[in-house]
N, C-alpha and C positions, 0 to 999 in steps of 0.2 A: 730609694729611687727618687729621680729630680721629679718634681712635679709636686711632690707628698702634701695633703691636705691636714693643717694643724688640727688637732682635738679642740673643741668650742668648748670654754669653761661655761656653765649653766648658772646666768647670772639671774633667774627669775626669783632664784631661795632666798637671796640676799633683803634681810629684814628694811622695811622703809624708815627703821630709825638707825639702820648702819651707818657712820660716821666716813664719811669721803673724802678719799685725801683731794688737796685741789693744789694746783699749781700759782705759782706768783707770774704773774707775767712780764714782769723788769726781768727777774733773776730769773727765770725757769724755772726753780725748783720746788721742791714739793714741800707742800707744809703738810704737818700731823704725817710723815715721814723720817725715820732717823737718815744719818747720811748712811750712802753704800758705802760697804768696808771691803767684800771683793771683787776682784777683777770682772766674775760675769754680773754683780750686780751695777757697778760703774760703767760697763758697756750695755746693759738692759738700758740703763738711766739717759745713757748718750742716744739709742735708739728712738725710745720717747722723744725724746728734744728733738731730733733729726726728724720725726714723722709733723710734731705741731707747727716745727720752722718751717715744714714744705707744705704748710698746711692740711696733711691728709687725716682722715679720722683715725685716730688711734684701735682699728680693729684689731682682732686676734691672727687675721689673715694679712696684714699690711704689718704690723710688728715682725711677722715672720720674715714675709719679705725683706723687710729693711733692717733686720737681723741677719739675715743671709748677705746681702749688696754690702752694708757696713765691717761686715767682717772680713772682707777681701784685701783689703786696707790696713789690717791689724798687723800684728809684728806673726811671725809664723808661730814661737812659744804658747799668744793668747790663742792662736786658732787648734792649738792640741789640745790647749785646755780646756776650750767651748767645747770641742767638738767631742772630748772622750766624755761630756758632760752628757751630751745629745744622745749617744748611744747608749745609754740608760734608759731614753727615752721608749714609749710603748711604740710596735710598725703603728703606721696612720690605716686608717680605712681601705687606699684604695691600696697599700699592701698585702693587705687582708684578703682584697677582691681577688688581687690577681693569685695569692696562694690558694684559694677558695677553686678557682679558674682551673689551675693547674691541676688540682686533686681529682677535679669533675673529671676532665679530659684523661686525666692517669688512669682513673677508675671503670670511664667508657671503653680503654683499650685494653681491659682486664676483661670485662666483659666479651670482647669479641675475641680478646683467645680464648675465653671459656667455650663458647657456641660453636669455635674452631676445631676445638679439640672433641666436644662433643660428636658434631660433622662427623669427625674421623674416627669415634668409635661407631657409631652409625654403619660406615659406609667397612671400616672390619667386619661388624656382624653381618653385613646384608653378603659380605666377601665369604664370610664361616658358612652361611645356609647355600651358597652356592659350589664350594669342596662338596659338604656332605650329599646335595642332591648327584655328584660327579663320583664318591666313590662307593652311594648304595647301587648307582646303575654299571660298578665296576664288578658289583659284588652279584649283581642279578645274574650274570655271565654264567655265572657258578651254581650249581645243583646241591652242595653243600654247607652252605650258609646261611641256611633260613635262619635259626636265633640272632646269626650276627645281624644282616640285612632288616630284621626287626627291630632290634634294638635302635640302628642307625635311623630309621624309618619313625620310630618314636622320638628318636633326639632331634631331627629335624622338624619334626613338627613342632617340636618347644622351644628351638632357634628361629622358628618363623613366628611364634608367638612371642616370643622377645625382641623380633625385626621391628613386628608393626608398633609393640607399645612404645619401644624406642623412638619409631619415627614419627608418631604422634607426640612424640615428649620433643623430638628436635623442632617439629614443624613450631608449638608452644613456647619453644626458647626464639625460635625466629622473630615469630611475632612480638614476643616479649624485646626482643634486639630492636625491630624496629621502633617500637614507642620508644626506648632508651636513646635513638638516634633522633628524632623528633626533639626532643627535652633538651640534647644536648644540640641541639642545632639551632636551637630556638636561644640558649642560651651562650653562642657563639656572636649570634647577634647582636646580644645584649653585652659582653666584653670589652674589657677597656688595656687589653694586654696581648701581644704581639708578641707570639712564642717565637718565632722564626729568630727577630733580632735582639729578644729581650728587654721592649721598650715598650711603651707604650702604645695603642693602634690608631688608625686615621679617625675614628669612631670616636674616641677620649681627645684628640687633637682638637678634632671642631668643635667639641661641646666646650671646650676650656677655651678655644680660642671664639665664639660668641660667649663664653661669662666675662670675658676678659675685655671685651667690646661694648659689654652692659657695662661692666667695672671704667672705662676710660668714661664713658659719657657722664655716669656719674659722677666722679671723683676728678675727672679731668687731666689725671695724670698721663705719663707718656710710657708705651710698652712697644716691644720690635718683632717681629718676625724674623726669624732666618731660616732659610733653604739649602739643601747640603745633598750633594751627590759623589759620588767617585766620578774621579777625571775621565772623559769620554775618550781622553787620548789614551787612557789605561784601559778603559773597556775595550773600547777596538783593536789592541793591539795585542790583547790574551783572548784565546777563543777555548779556553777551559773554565767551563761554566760555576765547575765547583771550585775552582781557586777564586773568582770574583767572587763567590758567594760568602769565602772566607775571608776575602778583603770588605767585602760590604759590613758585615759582623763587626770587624775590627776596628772599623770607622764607627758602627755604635757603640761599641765598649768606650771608644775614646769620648764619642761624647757625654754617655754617661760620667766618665771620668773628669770631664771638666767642668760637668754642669753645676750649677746651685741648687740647691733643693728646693726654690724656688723653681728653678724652670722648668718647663715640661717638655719631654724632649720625646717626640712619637715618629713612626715609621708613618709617611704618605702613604706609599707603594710602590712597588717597581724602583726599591732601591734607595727613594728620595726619603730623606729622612728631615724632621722641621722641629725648630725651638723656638717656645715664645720663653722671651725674655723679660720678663713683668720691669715694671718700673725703668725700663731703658731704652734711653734715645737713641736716636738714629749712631750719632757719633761714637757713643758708647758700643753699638754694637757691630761696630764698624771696627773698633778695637779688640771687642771679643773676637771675629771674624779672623783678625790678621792672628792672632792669640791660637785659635782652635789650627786654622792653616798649618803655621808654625810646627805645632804639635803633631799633628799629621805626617809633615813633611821628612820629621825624622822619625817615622818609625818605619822600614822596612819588611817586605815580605818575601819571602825566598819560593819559589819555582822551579823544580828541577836545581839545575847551577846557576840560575838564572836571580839577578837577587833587584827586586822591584822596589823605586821608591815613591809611596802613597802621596798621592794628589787629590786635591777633591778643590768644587766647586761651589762660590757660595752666594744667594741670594738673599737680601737684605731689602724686608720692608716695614713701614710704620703700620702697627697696629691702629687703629683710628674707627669711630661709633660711625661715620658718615661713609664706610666700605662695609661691603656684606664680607662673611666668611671667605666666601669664596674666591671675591674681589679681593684679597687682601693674599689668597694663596696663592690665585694668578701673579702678583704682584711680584712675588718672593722669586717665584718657578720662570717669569719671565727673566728678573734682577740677574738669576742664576745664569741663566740661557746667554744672558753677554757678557755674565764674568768670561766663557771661557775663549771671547776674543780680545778681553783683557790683557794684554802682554806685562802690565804693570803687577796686579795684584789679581789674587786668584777671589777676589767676591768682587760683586757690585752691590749699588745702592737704587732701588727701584726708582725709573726716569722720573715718575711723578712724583715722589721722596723726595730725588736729589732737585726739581726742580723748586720744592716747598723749602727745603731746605735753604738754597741758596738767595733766596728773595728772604 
């Protein structure tokens, strides 16, 4: 999933008479290093060099990044080959979370068919002791069925002793239902994955888009925002709630599909879907923007005989320490809001962006 957070090698074990390779600073390269002999170690080696010439610390989390950005550029062959490399790789963390997520909720809706079906043997038995009171008072009628009428008159007392311990055992699973809806509600809250679209939720959005806001002020590098919605001219124009629903979906698959594993790409709400773009300027994401449109544009959805072709809308703001969270999603949501009197192109660039931009 785009967004994925690298495993941190544990550099505290590293003995303080371990031997450190250091770089030359004319050549760039490394001494007390042999030369790279493949491919992903000459493109590992070009990423270093790419992170010190843009000045950024060489972290394990800004390698990634600019592992991901530099390979976009590569020949399509080295990108098969990195990549079948990558999927060897362990899921990250927050893959873990959301499988973790999923099992919770899978597990909570076992449960409540369990206490369902319980319910419904309950409400059988209380159903069985109410025949049997119906056919001993069919049987009293009659002057010849004392044995039988006794017999039924003892088994009804033992279906009404098996009623109550029963509904003391349901009332005990109820209860029990409840704390289990408690835990997992508590724990809905605390979630960072968006079952509905399969993305990320607005919850993991702000937290990464304020780390990402501490990240620029330190480091001072440039990262973007983008805002993405289905064309309002396609919403208004289908009043079939679940075919939108299915178009909506579709537009997150695709962005999962084109994102980098760098980016994180989360559901706002109500449809609005947002990617931060680490490491990418305005311009830059002005290109992904026409890039993702593009993509969209040809893929089609069919309606009855009717056959739809997907539009969407897109907002475009700079990430920057000197905007709040929130100021930066107003930023995106407004940029959005006049792509779509846009007749040129289907994004814009937020006014205050494009005002910084151009001075």
């Amino acid at each position: 999933m785009a967004g994925n957070l690298r495993k941190r090698r544990d550099i505290t074990a590293v003995a303080s008479d371990t031997e450190i390779p250091s770089f030359d600073a004319t050549t760039e390269a490394p001494t007390g290093l042999s030369e790279p002999t493949s491919d992903l170690e000459m493109y590992s080696k070009e990423v270093l060099s790419q992170l010190i010439h843009d000045n950024l610390p060489p972290t394990p989390n800004n390698f990634s990044l600019y592992f991901d950005r530099l390979l976009e550029d590569k020949s399509e062959s080295l990108r098969k080959q990195i990549n079948s490399v990558l999927e060897f790789e362990d899921n990250s963390d927050d893959e873990k979370t959301i499988e973790l997520e999923k099992s919770l909720k899978s597990g909570f809706t076992s449960i409540k068919s369990v206490l369902q079906v319980t319910a419904n043997v309950y409400k059988n038995i209380a159903l069985m002791e109410k025949i049997l009171v119906k056919r001993r008072a069919e049987l009293g009628m009659t002057s010849d069925n004392t044995g039988v009428l006794s017999t039924i008159t003892s088994l009804d007392q033992d279906v009404g002793k098996l009623n109550n311990i029963l509904k003391k055992q349901v009332d005990h699973m109820k209860e029990l239902y409840q704390d289990t809806a408690t835990i997992v509600k508590n724990v809905e809250n605390e979630t960072i994955y968006d079952n509905q679209f399969g993305i990320y939720n607005k919850r993991y959005l702000l937290n990464k888009l304020e780390q990402e806001r501490n990240l620029i002020e330190e480091f001072k590098h440039t990262s973007s925002l983008i805002t993405i919605e289905l064309s309002k001219e396609i919403e208004e124009s289908i009043t079939n709630q679940k075919a939108l629903l299915l178009m909506t979906r579709t537009i997150a698959r695709l962005l999962m599909k084109t994102s980098r594993r760098s980016d994180v790409v989360a559901h706002y709400g109500d449809g609005v879907f947002a990617m931060i773009l680490k490491h990418t300027d305005i311009s830059n994401a002005q290109r992904a923007s026409e890039r993702l449109c593009d993509l969209v544009s040809t893929s089609n959805f069919f309606l009855a005989e009717k056959e739809i072709q997907l539009k969407i809308s897109i907002g475009i703001a700079n990430i920057s320490h000197e905007r709040s969270v929130e100021e930066t999603l107003v930023c995106g949501l407004n940029a959005m809001e006049y792509a779509y009197g846009n007749d040129d192109e289907d994004y814009a660039v937020c006014s205050k962006d494009q005002e910084t931009s151009e001075n």
